[in-house]
N, C-alpha and C positions, 0 to 999 in steps of 0.2 A: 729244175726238177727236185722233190725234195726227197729225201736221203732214202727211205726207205723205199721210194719208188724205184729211186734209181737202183739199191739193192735190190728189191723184186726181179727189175730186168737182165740185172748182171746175172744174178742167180740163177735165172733160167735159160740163160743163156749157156753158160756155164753147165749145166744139167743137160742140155738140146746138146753140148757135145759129147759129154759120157756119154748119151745114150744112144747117138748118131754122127760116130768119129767124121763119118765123109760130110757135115754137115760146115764143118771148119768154124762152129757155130762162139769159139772162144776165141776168134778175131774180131767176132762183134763187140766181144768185153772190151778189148783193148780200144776201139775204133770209139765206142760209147764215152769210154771215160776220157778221149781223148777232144773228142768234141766237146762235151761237157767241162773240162776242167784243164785242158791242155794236159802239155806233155809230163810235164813234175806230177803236179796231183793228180792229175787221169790214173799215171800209173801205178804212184801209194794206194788210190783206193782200187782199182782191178788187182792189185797183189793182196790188199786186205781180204778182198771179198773172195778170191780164190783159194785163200790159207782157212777161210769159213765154211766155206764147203768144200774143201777136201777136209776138213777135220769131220762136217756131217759126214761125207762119203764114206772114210774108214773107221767111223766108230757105230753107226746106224746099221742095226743087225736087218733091217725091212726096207727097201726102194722106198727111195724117197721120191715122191709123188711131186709132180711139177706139172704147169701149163705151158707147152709151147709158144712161146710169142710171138711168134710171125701169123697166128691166126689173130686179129683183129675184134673178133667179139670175145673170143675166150680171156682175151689177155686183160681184160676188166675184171674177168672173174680173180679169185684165190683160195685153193684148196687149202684142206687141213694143215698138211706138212709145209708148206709154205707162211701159212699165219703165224703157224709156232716160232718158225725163225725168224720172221719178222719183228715180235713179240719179243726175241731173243737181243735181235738187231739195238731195238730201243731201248729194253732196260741197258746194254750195254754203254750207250750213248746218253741216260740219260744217267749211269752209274747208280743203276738199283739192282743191288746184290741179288736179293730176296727175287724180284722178278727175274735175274737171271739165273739163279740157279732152276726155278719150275718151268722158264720154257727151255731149259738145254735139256731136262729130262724128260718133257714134251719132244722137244726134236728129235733127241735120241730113245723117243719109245723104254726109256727108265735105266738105259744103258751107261757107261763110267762118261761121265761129263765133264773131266776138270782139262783134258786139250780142247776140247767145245770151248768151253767157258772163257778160254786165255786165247784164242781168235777173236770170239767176242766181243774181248775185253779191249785188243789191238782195234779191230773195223771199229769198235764204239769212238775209241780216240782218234782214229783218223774222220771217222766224220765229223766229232767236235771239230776238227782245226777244219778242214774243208766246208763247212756247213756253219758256219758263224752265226747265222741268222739264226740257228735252230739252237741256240745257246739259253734260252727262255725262261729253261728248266729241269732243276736238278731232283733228284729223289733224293730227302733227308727224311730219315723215320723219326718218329718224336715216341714219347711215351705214350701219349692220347689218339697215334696210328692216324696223325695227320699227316700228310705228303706236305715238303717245306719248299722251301724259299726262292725265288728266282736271283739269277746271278747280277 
């Protein structure tokens, strides 16, 4: 599964319980990343991605908008406030400043972003080492505003 997907699902998973405590819906994060990556890395990244949205949850002055994922067609789809983080997710993993700081103020609707930013920064690193394949490519700004090199 590749990284951001696998973010997607945690994510809303993670959301399906704030918003539905009897749902127990943040045993699925743990069970997800556990299948996926066993028990070490399963749980680095469900702690990553848990420190990423609780940082959206206490600093987002507006509900953050999600798809439940147990519905089957919906879960193809992806809303606004989900793109952004995603958006967030990747410049962090691919260490592009410049795109991280516009989608944390995207995520957080224009609100103080620098706890956003430094979860980001942590889930971006732990996907690098868990996600090796996805190592491809890094964001290096040049003066001519060409995107550089692969590693």
């Amino acid at each position: 599964m590749p990284s951001e997907l696998l973010v997607l699902e945690m994510l809303r998973l993670y959301c399906q319980s704030y918003s539905d405590p009897t749902s127990h819906a943040w045993e699925k994060v743990f069970e997800l990343g556990e299948d996926e990556f066993g028990l070490y890395d399963g749980a680095w990244i469900v702690a990553a991605v848990g420190g990423f949205i609780r940082a959206i949850r206490n600093s987002r002055r507006t509900s953050f908008e999600f798809i439940v994922s147990c519905c089957p067609s919906c879960r193809q789809q992806i809303c606004t406030t989900e793109l952004n983080a995603l958006w967030l997710v990747q410049a962090a993993r691919t260490e592009n400043a410049v795109a991280m700081q516009t989608a944390a103020v995207l995520t957080l609707d224009g609100h103080d972003t620098r706890k956003l930013l430094l979860k980001a920064q942590h889930l971006g690193s732990v996907l690098r080492e868990t996600f090796p394949e996805e190592r491809l490519y890094r964001y290096k700004s040049s003066i001519t505003g060409n995107p550089g090199s692969t590693h």
